[in-house]
Kinemage of the C-alpha trace (Angstrom):
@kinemage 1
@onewidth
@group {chain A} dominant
@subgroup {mainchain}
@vectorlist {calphas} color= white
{ca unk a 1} P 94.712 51.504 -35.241
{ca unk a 2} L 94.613 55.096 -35.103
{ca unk a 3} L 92.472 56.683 -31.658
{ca unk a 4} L 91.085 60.150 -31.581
{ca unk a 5} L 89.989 61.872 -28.170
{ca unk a 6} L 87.104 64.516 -29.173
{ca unk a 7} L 86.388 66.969 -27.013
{ca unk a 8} L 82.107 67.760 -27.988
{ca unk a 9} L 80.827 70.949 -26.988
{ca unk a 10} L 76.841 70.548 -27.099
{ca unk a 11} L 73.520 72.145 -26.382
{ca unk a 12} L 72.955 71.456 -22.660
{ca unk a 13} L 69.690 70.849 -23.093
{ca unk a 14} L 70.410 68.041 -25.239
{ca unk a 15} L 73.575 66.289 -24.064
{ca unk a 16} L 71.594 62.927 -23.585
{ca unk a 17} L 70.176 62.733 -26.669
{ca unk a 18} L 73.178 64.216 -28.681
{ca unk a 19} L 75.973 61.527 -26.768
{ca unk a 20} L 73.046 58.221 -28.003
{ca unk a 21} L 73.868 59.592 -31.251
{ca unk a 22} L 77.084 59.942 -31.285
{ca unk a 23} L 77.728 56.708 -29.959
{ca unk a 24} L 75.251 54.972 -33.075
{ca unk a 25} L 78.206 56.551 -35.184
{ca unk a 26} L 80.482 54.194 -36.717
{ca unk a 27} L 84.041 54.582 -35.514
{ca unk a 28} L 83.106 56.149 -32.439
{ca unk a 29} L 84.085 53.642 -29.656
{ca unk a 30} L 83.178 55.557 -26.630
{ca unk a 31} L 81.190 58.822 -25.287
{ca unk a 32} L 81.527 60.416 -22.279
{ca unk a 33} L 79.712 63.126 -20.672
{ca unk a 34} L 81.924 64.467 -18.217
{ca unk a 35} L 82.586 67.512 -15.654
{ca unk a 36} L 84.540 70.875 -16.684
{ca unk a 37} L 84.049 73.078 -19.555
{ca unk a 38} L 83.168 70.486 -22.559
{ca unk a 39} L 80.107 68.794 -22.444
{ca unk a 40} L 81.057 65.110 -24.064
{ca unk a 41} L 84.373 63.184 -24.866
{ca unk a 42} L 84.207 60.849 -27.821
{ca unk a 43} L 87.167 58.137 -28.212
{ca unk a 44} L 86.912 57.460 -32.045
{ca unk a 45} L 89.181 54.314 -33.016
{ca unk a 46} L 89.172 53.735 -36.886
{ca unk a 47} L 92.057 51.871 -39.102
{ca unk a 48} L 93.627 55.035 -40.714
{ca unk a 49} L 94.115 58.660 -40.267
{ca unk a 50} L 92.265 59.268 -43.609
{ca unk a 51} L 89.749 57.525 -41.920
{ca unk a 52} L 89.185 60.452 -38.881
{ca unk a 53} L 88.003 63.256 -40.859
{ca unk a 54} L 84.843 60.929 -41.913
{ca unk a 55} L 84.138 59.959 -38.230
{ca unk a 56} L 84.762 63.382 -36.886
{ca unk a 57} L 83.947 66.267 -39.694
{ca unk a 58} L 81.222 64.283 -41.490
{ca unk a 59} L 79.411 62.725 -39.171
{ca unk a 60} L 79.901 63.822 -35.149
{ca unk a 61} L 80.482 67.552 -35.939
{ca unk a 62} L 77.024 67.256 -37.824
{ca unk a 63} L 75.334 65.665 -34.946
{ca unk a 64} L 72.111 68.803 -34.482
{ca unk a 65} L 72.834 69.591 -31.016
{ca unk a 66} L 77.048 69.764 -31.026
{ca unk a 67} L 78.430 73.302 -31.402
{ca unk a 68} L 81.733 72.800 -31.252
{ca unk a 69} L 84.496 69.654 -31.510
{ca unk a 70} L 88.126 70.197 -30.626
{ca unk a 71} L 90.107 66.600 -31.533
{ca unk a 72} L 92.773 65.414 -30.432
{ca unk a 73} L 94.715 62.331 -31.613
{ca unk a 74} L 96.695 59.706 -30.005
{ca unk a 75} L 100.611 59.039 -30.363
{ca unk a 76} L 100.820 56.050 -27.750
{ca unk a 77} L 98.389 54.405 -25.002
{ca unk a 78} L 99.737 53.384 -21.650
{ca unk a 79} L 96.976 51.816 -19.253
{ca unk a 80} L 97.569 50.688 -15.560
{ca unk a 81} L 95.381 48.189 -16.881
{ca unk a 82} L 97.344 47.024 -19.520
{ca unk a 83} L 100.689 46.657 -17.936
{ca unk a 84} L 99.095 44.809 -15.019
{ca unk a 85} L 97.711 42.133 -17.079
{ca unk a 86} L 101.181 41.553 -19.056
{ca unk a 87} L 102.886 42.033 -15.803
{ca unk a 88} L 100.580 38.719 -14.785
{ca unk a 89} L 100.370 36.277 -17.623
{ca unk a 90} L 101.191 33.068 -16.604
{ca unk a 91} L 101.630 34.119 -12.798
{ca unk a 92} L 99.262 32.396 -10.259
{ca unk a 93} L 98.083 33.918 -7.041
């Protein structure tokens, strides 16, 4: 599973309307608008990395209402989350 962080600079008069369709797009997991200098963070998860530029180039980027994308993509995930649930498995309180 490959994940791809996308930073989504957008038309601030449209941020609602532009995140709903981002998140309709396949691949896209996640949208978040969010404080600081971009307007929306996208997680995109797909199979492959032949399978970002679709997700990302073909579809978010032509979203009307994003002006600029800036991707990043994902070598490992750690997650308090995570670890505390392996960390727990077959432990009762």
């Amino acid at each position: 599973m490959i994940t791809a962080i996308v930073f989504v600079h957008v038309d601030n008069d449209r941020i609602p309307e532009v995140a709903e369709q981002i998140a309709a797009i396949d691949g896209i997991s996640e949208v978040y608008s969010v404080t600081g200098r971009i307007d929306l963070i996208a997680i995109v998860r797909v199979a492959s990395f032949d399978d970002v530029a679709p997700v990302v180039a073909d579809a978010l980027a032509k979203v009307p209402g994003v002006r600029q994308t800036e991707t990043h993509l994902a070598f490992r995930a750690y997650s308090r989350h995570d670890l505390d649930a392996t960390f727990s498995i077959g432990i009762s309180d």
